[in-house]
C-alpha positions in Angstrom: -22.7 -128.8 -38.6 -24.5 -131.4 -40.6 -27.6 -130.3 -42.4 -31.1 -132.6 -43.2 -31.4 -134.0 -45.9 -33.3 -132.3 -48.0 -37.6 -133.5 -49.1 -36.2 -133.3 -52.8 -33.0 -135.8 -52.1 -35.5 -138.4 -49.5 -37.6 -138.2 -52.3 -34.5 -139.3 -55.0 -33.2 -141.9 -52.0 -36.8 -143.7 -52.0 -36.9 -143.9 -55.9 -33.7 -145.4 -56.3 -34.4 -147.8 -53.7 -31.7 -146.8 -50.9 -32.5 -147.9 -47.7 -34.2 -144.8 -45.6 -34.0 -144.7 -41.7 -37.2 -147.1 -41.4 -35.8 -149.8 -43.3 -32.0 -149.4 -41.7 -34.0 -150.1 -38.7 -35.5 -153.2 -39.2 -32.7 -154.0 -40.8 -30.8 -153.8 -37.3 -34.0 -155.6 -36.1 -33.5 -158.5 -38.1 -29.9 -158.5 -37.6 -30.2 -158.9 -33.5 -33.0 -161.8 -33.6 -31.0 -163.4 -36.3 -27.4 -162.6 -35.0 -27.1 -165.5 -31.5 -27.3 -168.4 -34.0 -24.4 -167.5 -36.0 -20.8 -168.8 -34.5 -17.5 -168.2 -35.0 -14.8 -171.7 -35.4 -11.5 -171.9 -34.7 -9.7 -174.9 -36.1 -6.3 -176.1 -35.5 -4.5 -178.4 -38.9 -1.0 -179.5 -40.1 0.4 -177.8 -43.3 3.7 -178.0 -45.5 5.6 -175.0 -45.7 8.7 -174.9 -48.0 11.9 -176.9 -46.4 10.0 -177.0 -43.1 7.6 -179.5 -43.2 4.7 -180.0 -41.6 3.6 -176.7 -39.5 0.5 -176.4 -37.3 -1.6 -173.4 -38.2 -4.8 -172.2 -37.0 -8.1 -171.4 -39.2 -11.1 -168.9 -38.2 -14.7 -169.2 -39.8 -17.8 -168.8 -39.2 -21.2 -171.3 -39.6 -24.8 -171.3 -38.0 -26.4 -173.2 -35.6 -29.5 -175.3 -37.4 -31.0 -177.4 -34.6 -31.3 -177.7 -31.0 -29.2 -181.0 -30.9 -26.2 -178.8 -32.0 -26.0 -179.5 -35.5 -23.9 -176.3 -37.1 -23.8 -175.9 -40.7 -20.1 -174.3 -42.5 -18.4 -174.1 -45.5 -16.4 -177.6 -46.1 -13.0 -175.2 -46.5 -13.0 -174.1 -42.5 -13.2 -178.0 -41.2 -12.8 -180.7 -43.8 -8.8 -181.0 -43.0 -8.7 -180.0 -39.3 -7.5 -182.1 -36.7 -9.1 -179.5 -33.9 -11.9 -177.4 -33.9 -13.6 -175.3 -31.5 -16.9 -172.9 -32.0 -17.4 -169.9 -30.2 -21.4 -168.4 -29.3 -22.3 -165.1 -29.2 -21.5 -164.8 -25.1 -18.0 -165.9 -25.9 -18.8 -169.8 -24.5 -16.7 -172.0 -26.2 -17.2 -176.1 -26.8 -15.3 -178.7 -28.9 -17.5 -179.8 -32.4 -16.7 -182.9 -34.5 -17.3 -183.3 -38.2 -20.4 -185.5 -39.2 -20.7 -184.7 -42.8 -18.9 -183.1 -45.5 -19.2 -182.5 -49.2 -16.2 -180.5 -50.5 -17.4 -180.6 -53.9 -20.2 -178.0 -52.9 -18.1 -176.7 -50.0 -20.0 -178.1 -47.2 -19.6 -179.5 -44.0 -21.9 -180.2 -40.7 -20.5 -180.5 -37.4 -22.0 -181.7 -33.9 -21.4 -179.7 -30.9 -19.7 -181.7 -27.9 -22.7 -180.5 -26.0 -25.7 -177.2 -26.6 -24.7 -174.0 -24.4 -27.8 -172.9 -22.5 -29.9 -170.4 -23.7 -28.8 -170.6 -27.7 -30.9 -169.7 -30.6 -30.9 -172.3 -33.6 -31.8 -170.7 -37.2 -34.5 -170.3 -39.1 -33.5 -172.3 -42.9 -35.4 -170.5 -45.7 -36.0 -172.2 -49.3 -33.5 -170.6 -51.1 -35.4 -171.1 -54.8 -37.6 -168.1 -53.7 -34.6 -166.1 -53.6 -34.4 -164.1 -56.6 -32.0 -161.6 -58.2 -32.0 -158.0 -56.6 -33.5 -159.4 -53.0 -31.3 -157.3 -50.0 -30.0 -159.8 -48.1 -27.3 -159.7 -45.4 -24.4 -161.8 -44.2 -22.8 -162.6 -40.6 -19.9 -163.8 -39.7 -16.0 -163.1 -38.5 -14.0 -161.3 -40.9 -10.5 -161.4 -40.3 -11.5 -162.5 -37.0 -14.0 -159.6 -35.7 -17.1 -161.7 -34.7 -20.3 -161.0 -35.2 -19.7 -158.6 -37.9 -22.7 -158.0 -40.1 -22.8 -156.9 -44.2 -25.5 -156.0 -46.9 -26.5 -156.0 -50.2 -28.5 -157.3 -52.8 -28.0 -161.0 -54.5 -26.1 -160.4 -57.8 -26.9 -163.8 -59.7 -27.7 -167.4 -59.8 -25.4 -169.9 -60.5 -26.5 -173.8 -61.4 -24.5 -176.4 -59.8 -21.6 -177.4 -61.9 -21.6 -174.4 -63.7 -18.8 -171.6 -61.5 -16.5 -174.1 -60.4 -14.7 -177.1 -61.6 -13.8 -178.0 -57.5 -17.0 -177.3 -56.5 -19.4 -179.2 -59.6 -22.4 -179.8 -56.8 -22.5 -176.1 -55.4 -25.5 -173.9 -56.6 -24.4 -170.8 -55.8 -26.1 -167.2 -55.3 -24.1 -164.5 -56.2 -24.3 -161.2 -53.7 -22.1 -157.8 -53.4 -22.3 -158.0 -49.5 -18.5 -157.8 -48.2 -17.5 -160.8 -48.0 -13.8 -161.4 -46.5 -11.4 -164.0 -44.7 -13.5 -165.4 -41.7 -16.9 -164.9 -43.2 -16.0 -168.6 -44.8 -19.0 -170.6 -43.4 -21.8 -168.1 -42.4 -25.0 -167.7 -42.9 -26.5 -165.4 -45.6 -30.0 -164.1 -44.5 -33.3 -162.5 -46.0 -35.4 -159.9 -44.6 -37.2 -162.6 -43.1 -34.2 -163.7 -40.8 -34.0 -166.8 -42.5 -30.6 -168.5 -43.6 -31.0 -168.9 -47.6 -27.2 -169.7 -48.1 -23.5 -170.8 -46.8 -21.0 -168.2 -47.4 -18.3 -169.7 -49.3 -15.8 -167.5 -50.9 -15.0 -164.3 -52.7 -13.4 -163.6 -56.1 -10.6 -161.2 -55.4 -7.5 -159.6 -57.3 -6.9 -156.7 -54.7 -7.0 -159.8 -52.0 -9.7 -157.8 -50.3 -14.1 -157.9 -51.1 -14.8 -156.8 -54.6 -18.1 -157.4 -54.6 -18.0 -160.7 -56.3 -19.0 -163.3 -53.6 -20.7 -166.9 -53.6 -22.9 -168.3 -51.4 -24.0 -172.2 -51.3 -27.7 -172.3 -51.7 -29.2 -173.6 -47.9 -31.7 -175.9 -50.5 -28.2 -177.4 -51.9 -26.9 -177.7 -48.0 -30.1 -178.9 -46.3 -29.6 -182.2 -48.7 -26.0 -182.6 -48.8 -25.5 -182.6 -45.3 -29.0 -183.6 -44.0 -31.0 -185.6 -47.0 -28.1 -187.6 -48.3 -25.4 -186.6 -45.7 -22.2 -187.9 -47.0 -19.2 -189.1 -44.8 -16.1 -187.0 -44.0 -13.4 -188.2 -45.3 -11.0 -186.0 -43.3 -9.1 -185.3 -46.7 -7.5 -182.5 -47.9 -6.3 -182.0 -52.0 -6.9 -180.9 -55.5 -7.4 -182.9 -58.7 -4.6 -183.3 -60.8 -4.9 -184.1 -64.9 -2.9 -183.6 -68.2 0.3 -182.6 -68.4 0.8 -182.6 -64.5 -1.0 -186.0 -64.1 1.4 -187.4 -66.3 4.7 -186.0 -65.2 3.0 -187.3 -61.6 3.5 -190.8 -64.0 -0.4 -191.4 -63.2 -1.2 -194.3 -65.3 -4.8 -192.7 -66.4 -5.8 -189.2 -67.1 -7.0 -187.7 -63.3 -6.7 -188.7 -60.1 -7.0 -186.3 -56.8 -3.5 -185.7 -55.6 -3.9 -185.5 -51.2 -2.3 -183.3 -49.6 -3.4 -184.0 -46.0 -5.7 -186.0 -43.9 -7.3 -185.2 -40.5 -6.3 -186.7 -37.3 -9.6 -188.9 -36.2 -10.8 -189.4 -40.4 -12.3 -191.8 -42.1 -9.4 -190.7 -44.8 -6.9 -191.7 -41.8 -8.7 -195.1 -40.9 -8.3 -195.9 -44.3 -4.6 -195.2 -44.3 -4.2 -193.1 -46.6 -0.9 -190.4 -46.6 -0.5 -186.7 -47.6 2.0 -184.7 -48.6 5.4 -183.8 -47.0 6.6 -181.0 -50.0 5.8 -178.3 -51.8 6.8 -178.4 -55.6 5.9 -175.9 -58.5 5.1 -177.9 -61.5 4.1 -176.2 -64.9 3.8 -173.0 -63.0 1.4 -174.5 -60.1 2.0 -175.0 -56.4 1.4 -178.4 -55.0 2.1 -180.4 -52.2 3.3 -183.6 -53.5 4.5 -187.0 -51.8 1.4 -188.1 -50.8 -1.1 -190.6 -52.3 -2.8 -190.1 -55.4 -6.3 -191.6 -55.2 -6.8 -193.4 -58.8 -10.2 -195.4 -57.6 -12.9 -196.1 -55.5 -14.3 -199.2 -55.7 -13.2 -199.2 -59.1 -14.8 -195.9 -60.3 -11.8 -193.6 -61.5 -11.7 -190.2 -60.3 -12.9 -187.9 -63.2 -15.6 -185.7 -63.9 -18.7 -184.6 -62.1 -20.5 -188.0 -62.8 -17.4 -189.9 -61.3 -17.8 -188.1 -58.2 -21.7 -188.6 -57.7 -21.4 -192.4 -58.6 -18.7 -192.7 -56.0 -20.4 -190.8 -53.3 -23.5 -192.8 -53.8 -22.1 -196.2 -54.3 -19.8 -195.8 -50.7 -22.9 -193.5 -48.9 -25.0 -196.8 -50.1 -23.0 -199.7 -48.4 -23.9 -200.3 -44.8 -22.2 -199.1 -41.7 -18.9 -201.2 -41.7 -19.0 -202.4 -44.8 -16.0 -203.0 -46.7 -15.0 -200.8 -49.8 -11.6 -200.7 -51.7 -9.7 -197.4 -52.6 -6.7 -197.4 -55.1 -3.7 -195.2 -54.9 -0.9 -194.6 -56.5 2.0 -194.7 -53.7 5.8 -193.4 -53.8 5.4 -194.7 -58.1 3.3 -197.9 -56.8 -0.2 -198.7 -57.6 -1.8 -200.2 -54.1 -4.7 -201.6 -52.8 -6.1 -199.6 -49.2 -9.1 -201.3 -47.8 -11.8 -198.9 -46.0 -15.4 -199.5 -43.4 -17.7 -197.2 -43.9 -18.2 -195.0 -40.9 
């Protein structure tokens, strides 16, 4: 038989700030208003694997929907290298979604809905520089697959952009210990107000499950990314490569951004460019290698942080169609590739 709590223990639960049955309440309140915005995505894509080669493999995530035009924000991760994808509402409707922007160095990518299912609800954005340290908050999204699944806590930390992540220099992140595992990759992070404040994108882990440790994009870091100064998707897939690896790669300077695939339908595919067909451990690392090595673009190397804003300024600068060069070092051989932008 279960006994109530005791006066002398609600009284100990309201001083350390648990939440009591009132607040659990609105709490599930909050969660139901906020919950038919957030979507699951399912995502088809081409790895390597071993002697095997190329295998198709499928990818769940989760995102929000941000406008009635069916615009649907998600972490850069999910979609940037998929050839398919596919996002599921609430009521279990499903419609095709297409890339429009992306910016993998703060793991972010938009997508537009083929067409709006009837009778969805698009999200509220908050301003995320309100948010402060110890604020409840709570995430939704589709861990390991089970949709619609909700989580809570407080947020953890602040993180400036450039300062986690050498992969992801333009992410600010907001640190929270809500669970955050495979699937919640791309969902929104609420307030108490029911207003997205940030992008779920990943979890530090050594057990492989949540440890308490996750990182959410900032929604003030998404809303100009991908709707102030939207960048292009380039469909590609890959990881910068430097020092001893960059040179037994023979690169003739000191980084370049080794590709590993490239989306069926990308600009990164219009422009020609190839990914890998192998794996190969080098120094102790895992990469896919065989594919191009992107050296420049429009004769800015690939490097640090700065590199990468110049070069995503200069080619989001150039008119629709215009021209731009990308240089790649090819099967040993330094080439030319000749690009429009979209």
């Amino acid at each position: 038989m279960t006994r109530p709590l005791s006066g002398a223990l609600l009284i100990g639960a309201a001083l350390l700030g648990l939440p009591g049955s009132a607040d659990a309440q609105n709490l599930g309140d909050i969660f139901r208003k906020a919950n038919p915005s957030v979507v699951v995505i399912r995502a088809k894509g081409r790895d390597v694997e071993g002697a095997g080669g190329l295998t198709r493999f499928n990818e769940t995530g989760s995102g929000v929907l941000i406008s009635a035009d069916g615009k649907v924000m998600t972490a850069a991760h999910v979609v940037e290298g998929m050839d398919e994808i596919n996002v599921e509402f609430l009521r279990g409707e499903t419609v095709p979604a297409r890339v429009i922007s992306s910016e993998p160095a703060a793991d972010l990518s938009l997508l537009q809905l083929g067409r709006v299912p009837n009778g969805v609800k698009v999200a509220t954005m908050g301003d995320s520089d309100k948010v402060r340290v110890g604020d409840p908050v709570f995430i939704v999204g589709a861990p390991y697959g089970l949709s619609h699944s909700m989580s809570a806590g407080w947020i953890s930390a602040r993180w400036p952009a450039n300062t986690v992540y050498r992969s992801m220099p333009l992410a600010e992140f907001l640190q929270t210990d809500a669970t955050i595992n495979t699937g919640n990759s791309g969902g929104p992070m609420f307030n108490m107000a029911g207003e997205v404040i940030g992008i779920v994108s990943h979890n530090i882990s050594k057990s492989g499950g949540s440890e308490g440790l996750g990182f959410v994009v900032t929604i003030d870091t998404a809303r100009k990314l991908l709707l102030e100064q939207p960048s292009f998707w380039s469909g590609l897939e890959g990881e910068l490569v430097s020092g001893p690896i960059a040179q037994i790669l023979n690169l003739p300077q000191p980084i370049g951004y080794l590709v590993k695939g490239v989306a069926r339908g990308s600009a990164g595919e219009a422009v020609g460019l190839r990914g890998g067909a192998a794996l190969a451990t080098i120094m102790g690392r895992q990469l896919v290698v065989g594919g191009d090595i992107i050296l420049k673009v429009q004769g800015i190397p690939v490097g640090d942080v700065a590199d990468h804003r110049r070069v995503r300024d200069l080619v989001e600068a150039l008119p629709p169609g215009r021209e731009f060069t990308m240089t790649v070092l090819r099967l040993g051989q330094v080439i030319e590739l000749k690009g429009r932008h979209p």
